[in-house]
N, C-alpha and C positions, 0 to 999 in steps of 0.2 A: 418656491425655493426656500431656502433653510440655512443656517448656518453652522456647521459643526466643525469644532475644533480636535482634532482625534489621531495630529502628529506632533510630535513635538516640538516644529516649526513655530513661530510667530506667530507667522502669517493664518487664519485660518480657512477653509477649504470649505466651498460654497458646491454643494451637492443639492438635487433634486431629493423630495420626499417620496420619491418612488421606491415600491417594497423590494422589487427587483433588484434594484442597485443596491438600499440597503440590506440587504441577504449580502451581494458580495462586496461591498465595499464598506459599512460602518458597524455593522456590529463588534463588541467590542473581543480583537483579537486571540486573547490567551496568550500573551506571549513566550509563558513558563512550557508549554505543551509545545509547541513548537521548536523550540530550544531543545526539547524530550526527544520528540522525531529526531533533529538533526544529529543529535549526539548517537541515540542508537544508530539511523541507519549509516552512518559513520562506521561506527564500531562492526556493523554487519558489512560493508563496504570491504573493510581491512579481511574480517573472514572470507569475506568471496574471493580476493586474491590472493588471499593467503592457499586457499584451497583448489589454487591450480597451480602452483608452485611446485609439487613433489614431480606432475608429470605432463609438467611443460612440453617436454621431449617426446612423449609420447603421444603427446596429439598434436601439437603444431609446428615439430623440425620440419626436415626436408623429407624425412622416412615416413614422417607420424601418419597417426590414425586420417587428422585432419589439415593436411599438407595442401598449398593452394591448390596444386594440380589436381590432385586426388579428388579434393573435395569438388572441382571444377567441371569433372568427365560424371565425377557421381551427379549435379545439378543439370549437366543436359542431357544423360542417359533418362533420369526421371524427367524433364522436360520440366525444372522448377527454375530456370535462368532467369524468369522473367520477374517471380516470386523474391526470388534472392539479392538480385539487380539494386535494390536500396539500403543493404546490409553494409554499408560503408567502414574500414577501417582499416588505418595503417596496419595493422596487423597480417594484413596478405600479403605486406611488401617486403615481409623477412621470414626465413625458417633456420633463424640460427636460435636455440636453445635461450644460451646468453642473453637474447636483445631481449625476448619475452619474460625472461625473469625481472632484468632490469625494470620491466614494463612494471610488471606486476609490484615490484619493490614499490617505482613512483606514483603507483595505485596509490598507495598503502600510508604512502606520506601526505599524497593530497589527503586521503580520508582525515587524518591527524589535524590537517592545514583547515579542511572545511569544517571541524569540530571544535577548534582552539581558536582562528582568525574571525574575529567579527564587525572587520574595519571594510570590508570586502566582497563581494559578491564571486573574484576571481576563484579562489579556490574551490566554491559549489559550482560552479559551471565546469573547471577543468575537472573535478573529479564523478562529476557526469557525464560526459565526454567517455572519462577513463573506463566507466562500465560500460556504457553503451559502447565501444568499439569491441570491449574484450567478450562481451555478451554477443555481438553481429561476428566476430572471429569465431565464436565456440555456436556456432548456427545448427550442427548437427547433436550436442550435447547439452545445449541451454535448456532449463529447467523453467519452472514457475516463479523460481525465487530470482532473476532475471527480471521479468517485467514488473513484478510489483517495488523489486530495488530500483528499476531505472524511470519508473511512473513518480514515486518518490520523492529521490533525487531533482526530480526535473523541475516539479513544482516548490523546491525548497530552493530555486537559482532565483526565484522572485523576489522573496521578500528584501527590505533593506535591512544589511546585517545588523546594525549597531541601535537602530531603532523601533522596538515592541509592539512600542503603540501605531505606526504608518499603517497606512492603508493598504500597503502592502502585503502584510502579516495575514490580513483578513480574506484576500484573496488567496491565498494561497493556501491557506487554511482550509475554504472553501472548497477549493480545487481537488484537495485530499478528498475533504471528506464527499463531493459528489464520487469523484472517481472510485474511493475503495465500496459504498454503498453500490454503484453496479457493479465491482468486480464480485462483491458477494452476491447479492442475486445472479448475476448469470454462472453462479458457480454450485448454488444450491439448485438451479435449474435447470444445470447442465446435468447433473448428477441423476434430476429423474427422467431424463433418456434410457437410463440403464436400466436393467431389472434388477441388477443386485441391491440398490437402492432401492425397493419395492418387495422385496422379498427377506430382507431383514439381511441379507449375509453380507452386504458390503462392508461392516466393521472388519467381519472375517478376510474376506478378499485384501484389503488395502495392509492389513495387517500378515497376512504371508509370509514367511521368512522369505529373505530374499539375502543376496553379497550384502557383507558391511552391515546388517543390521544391528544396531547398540542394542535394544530391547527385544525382545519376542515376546509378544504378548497371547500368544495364538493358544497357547493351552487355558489362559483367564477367559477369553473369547469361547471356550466351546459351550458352554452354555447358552441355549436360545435367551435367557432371561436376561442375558448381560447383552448378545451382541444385538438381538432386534432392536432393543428401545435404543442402545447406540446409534446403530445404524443409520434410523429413521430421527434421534435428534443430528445428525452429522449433516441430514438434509435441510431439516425443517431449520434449525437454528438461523442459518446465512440468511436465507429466506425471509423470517418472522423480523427477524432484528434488522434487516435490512429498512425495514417502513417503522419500526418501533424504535429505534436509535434516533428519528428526527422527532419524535414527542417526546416533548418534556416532563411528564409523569412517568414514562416507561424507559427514558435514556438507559438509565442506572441498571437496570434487568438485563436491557440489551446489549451495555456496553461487556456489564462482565458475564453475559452468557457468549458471548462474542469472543470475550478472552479464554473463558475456557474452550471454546470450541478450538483457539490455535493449539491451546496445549494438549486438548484428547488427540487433536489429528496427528501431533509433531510423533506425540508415542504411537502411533498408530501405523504412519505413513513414513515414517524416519526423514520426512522433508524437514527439517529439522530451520534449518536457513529462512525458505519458502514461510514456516510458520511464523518463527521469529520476527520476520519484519511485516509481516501482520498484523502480528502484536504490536508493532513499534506503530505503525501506521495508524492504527487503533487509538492512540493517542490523542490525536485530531480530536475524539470527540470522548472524550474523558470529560466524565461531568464537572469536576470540578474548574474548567476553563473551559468547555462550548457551551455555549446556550442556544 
């Protein structure tokens, strides 16, 4: 046994020299980087309610697209009740326009609450809560940018707000960074299921115009010169940097080909959200605070 003092308590905290526990429980936390996460995915929080705001009414009145009922006859004609069954959220228990707004308003202020308050752990819990129901209510329309804001979120209700250095911080920290390292390998992994991914056109394919698109980039992409080598780093990147972000000679390569890789997709893929708090996520292991 061992003696490390590593809160800013008194008292200090008698841990085993086990490398396992120190992985998540002493090394020392970063506390600026995490403060970074909480403030983006904040700010990205306030976007995602903000951007169901215009057509509230159109997908969760009593008429909408995704109306309890509606969406209820659509879950047992496909035979997904049982799938869906844990999507829990007050949000099935109104289809007045109004209530949902207001929802979304009080999103928007916890996001502010869990950015600003750091006496508290309350407002990162309620303002996880607030995604995670509104993300289980939009079940037929939730995107990618969904679970990596409520994976997030979730692991930021841990730390102790007001104090950096706790043991806390370091967990949780940790927590990020295992989870976003498999969200990226199984994402660069997923992708070589496909053949477009193997045949060089998937920069083409994802880039498609499509409604809503800000950029088109599809006449820069007709060249094989630009869109292959794209293509194939769009794959290999998540992949490579996924095992090269945990060594220490190669973080720094990995972190910011990591970073570019949200920004090639965001113009690519117009996930625009989705990328962004990749980036934010990303932070976690920002060289200058993980070791």
């Amino acid at each position: 046994m061992r003696i490390v003092s590593n809160t800013s308590d008194s008292a200090p905290q008698t841990i085993t020299t086990s490398r396992w526990l120190s992985f998540w429980f002493c090394d020392a936390p970063g506390g600026a980087s995490l403060f970074a996460i909480r403030a983006g995915l904040s700010l990205i929080a306030c976007w995602y309610f903000a951007s169901h705001f215009a057509d509230a009414g159109t997908w969760f009145s009593g008429t909408g697209l995704l109306a309890t009922e509606r969406l209820g006859d659509f879950l047992d004609a496909g035979d997904l009740t049982d799938e869906a069954k844990w999507r829990i959220s007050p949000l099935y228990l109104t289809s007045s326009t109004v209530v949902v707004r207001i929802y979304l308003t009080l999103g928007i202020l916890l996001a502010i609450a869990a950015m600003t308050i750091r006496t508290s752990r309350a407002p990162a819990i309620l303002l996880w809560l607030w995604c995670l129901w509104l993300a289980n209510r939009s079940l037929l329309i939730a995107g990618p940018e969904e679970l990596a804001l409520v994976f997030g979120l979730a692991y930021l209700m841990i730390p102790r707000p007001n104090d950096a250095t706790h043991w806390t911080h370091v967990l949780a920290r940790r927590l990020l960074q295992v989870h976003l390292t498999l969200l990226l390998a199984a994402t660069g992994l997923t992708m070589l299921s496909s053949e477009i991914w193997w045949d060089g056109t998937g920069a083409v394919s994802i880039a498609a115009p499509i409604g809503r698109r800000v950029i088109d980039l599809t006449d820069l992409l007709a060249s094989p010169w630009i869109h292959e080598p794209l293509t194939h780093a769009v794959v290999i990147v998540p992949i490579a940097a996924a095992i090269m972000i945990w060594c220490q000679p190669t973080r720094k390569i990995a972190y910011f080909s990591l970073m570019l890789w949200c920004i090639a997709l965001a113009f690519l893929s117009s996930q625009w959200m989705y990328l962004a708090t990749m980036a934010v996520l990303l932070q976690c292991f920002k060289p200058n605070h993980a070791k």
